[in-house]
N, C-alpha and C positions, 0 to 999 in steps of 0.2 A: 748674663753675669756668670764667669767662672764659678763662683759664689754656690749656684742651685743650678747650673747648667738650663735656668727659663730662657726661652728663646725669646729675642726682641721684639719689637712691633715693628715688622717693615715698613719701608718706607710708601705711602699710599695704604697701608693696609690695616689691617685691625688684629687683636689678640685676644681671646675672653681668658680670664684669670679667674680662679674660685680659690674660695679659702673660707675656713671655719674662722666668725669675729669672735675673735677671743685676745689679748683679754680686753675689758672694756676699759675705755677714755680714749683721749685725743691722740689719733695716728694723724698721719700723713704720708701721700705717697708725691715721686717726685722723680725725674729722670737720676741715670746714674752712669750716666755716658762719659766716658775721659772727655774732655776738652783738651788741655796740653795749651796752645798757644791761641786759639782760635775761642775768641770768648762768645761765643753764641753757638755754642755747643753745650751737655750738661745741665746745669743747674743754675747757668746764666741766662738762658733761655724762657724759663718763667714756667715749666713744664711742671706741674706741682697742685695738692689741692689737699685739701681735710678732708680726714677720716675719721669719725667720728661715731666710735660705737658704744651706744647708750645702755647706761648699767637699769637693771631692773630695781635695782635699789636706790635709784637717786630723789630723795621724796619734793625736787622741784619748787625749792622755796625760796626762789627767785620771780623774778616778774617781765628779767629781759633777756635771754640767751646772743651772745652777739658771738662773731667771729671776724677774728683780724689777720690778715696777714701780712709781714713787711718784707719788703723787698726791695732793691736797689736798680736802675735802668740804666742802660747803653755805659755797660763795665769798656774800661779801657787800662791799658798798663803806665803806670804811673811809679816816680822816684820816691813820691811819698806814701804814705800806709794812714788813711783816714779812718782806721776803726779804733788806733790805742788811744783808750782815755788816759787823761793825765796821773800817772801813779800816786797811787798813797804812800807817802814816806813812810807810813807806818807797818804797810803791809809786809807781812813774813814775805824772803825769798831766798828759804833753802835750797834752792839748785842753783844758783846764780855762783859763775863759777869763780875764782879767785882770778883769772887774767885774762877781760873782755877780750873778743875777739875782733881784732885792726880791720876786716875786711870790710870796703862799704857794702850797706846793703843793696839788694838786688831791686828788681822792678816788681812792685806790688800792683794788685787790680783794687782799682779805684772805680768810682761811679759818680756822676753827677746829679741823679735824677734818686730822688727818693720815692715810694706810697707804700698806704696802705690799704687791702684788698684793691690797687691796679689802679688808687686814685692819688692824687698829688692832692696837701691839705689844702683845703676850701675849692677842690674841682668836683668833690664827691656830694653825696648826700649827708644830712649831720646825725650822727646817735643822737637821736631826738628820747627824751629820758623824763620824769615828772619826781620832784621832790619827793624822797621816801622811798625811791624805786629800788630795790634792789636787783645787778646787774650782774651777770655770770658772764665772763669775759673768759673767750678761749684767743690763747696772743698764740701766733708759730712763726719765728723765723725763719723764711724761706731763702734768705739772702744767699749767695753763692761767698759772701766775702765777709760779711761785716757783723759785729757782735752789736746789740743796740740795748739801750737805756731808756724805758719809756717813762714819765709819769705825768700826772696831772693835779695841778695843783688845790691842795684843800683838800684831797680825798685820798681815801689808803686803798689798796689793794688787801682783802683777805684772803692770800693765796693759800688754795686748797689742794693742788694737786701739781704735779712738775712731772712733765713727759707722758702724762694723760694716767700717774699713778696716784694716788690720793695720800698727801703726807700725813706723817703721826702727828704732826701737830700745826695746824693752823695758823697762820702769823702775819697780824696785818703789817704792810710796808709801803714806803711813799715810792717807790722807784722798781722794776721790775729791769731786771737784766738779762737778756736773754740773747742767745746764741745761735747762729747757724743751726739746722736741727733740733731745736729745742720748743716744748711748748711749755704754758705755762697755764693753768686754772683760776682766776680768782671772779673771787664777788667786790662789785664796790656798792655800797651803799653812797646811795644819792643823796646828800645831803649839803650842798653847797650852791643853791638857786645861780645861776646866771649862764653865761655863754663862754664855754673856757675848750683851750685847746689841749687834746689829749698828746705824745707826743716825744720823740726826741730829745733828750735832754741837751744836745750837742745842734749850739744855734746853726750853725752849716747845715747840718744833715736834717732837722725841721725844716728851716727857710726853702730847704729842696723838695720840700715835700711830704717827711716822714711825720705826719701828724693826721689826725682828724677830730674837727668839729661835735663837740658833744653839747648840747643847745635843750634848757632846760624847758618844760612847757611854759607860754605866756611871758616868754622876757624878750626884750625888743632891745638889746645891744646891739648898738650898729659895730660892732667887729667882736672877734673873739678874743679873751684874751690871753695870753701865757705869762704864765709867774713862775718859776723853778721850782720846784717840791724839796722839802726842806729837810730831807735826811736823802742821801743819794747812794748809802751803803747798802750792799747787795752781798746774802751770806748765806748760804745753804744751809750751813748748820743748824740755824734758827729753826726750820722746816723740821727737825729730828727730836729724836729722845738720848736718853743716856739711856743704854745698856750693853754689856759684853756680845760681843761677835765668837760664834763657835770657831774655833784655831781650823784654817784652812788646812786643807791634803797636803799644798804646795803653792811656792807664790814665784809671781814672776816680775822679774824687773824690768822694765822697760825704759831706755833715757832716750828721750828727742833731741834731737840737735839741728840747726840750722847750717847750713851751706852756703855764705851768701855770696850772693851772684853769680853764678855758677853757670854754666852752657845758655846762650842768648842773653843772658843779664837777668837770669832769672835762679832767685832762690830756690835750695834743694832742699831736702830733708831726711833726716836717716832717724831708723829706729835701731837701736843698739847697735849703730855703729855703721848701718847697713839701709841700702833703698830698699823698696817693694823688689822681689814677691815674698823674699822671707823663706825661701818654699824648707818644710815641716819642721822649723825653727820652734814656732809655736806649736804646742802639744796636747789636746784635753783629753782626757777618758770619762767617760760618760757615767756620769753622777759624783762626781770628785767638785770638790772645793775648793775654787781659787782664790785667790787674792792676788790683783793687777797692781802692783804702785809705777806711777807714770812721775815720771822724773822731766819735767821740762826745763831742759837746759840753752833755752831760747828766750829773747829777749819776746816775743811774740804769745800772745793769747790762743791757747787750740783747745776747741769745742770735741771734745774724743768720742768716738761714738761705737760701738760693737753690735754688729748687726742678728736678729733676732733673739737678743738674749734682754735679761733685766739684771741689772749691777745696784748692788748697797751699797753707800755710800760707806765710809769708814774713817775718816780723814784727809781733811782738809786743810795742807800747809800746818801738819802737826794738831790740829784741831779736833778732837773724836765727835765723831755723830755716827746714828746709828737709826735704822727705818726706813729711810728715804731710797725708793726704786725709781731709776734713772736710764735710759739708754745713752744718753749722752752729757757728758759733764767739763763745764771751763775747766780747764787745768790755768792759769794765770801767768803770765810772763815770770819763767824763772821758781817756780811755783812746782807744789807736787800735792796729788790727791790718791788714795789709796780705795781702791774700791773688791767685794767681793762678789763672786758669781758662781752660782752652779750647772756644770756642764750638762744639760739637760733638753739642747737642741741638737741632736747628732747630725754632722757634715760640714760641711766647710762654712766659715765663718768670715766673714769680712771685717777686718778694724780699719777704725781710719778719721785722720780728723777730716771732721767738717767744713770747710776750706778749701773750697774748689781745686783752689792754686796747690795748697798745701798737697791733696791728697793727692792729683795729679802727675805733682813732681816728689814723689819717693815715700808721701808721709800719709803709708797704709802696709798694713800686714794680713797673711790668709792664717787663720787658726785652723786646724784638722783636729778632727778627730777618733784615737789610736783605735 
């Protein structure tokens, strides 16, 4: 990586890596290799695993620790884009701009094959689970493309923590929405006896696999079954408190824009006007105060990620929230979120949405620092 100047793991060969685990909860590591055209390079590849450093203060008052991963198989380029769920007429979309742009879209990366930790549903073993149990669920998408909606029906998710940070305020939810790069904490209490499928909300991307079998003790249903979970809204804010944010040093704007179809028939992406590398566009001095407002001015959903640092939340499509530490966050089609962070990893910094494709072709920036 330009990024820290770490040398790669050659080809046949091996690297040892050390690092102080700090801070504690759900990492993940995962290749970071451009792809460009050739989808089995990257983060297409499967090259990825949990990182999971355990806090000395967690007092363990669960009964079932699981880990999920989802992921999508044998990506190909495709006219159409299977991750935008159907929009909420209601939802804010202050960046959407006053005269859509006439261009047709480009070639997006599409997948057939869905699982979860490397199993298509009902090829795997079942989260075998006993009435009463309560279950601490670590969810990570690993996907190279796709944003995904998990739930299961009859049960909440008591999400605890988001990107292995532990939010201010706990808040159970039927639906988990979760992102390229993203992880997510919860507890579910077991209290719904039978044989039911955990799972996609999106019949296509389930039926392909994106589910697994959660099989209560002593029930003998001959199939599993799936009901849709009955609130399907996904809101971070929820996760926060109310309180004032100290007034940043300096803030930066940032607006996304789309390219579409563009050299090969494939979508570009510019950040302030401009592709990768950005070079010392972006500026931090170490221990200054920023605040990033990302301005998505694309029809398309980006998972924005900033690498080594931890971002507070601040607004979301006008919405104030405050607590919540995040490495990476949906910004929403047409959508804007406002986040702050303090410059307090010195050297080069990698931004970039999480979208293979995306970051790929233009849509990432290097931060320095002065």
């Amino acid at each position: 990586m330009e990024e820290e100047g770490t040398p790669p793991v050659p080809p046949h060969g091996r690297r040892r890596y050390q690092f102080v685990a700090n801070p504690a909860g759900s990492r993940w590591y995962h290749s970071h290799t451009e792809a460009m055209l050739d989808l089995h390079r990257g983060t297409y590849t499967g090259q990825f695993g949990f990182l999971m450093i355990d806090s000395a203060n967690d007092p363990g008052r669960y009964d079932q620790e699981v880990f999920l991963a989802l992921r999508e198989w044998q990506y190909f380029l495709s006219t159409t884009d299977p991750d935008e769920n159907r929009p909420d007429p209601n939802d804010p979309t202050p960046e959407k701009p006053a005269t859509q742009d006439p261009r047709p879209n480009g070639l997006e990366v599409s997948a057939p094959l869905y699982s979860i930790n490397d199993k298509m549903l009902g090829a795997g073993e079942p989260l075998r689970v006993r009435s009463g149990d309560r279950v601490l669920m670590h969810l990570l998408n690993a996907s190279a493309s796709q944003v995904h909606r998990i739930g299961l029906f009859g049960h909440h998710f008591q999400v605890i923590a988001l990107d292995g940070n532990p939010v201010p305020t706990p808040q159970p939810v039927d639906v988990i929405e979760i992102a390229p790069g993203e992880r997510v904490d919860a507890i579910l209490e077991m209290n719904l006896p039978g044989v039911w499928i955990l799972g996609e909300l999106r019949n296509a991307a389930r039926q392909a696999g994106m589910g697994i079998v959660v099989e209560y003790a002593n029930q003998a249903q001959p199939r599993p079954q799936w009901l849709p979970p009955r609130q399907a809204r996904w809101d971070y804010a929820i996760f926060g408190k109310t309180a004032p944010h100290p007034a940043p040093d300096h803030t930066i704007d940032m607006v996304f824009e789309k390219v579409p179809g563009g050299p090969h028939g494939i979508n570009h992406w510019l950040v302030n006007g401009k592709e990768y590398p950005h070079d010392r566009e972006f500026v931090f001095r170490q221990g200054r105060r920023y605040r990033l407002v990302f301005h998505n001015r694309s029809d398309d959903s980006h998972p924005l990620h900033i690498h080594r640092h931890l971002f507070e939340l601040v607004e979301l499509n006008g919405k104030p929230t405050a607590g919540i530490l995040k490495d990476t966050v949906i910004v929403p089609a047409f959508g804007r979120a406002t986040v702050d962070l303090v410059a307090d990893q010195p050297g080069l910094t990698l931004f970039h949405c999480h979208i293979q494709q995306h970051m790929d072709f233009g849509f990432k920036a290097l931060f320095r620092y002065a």
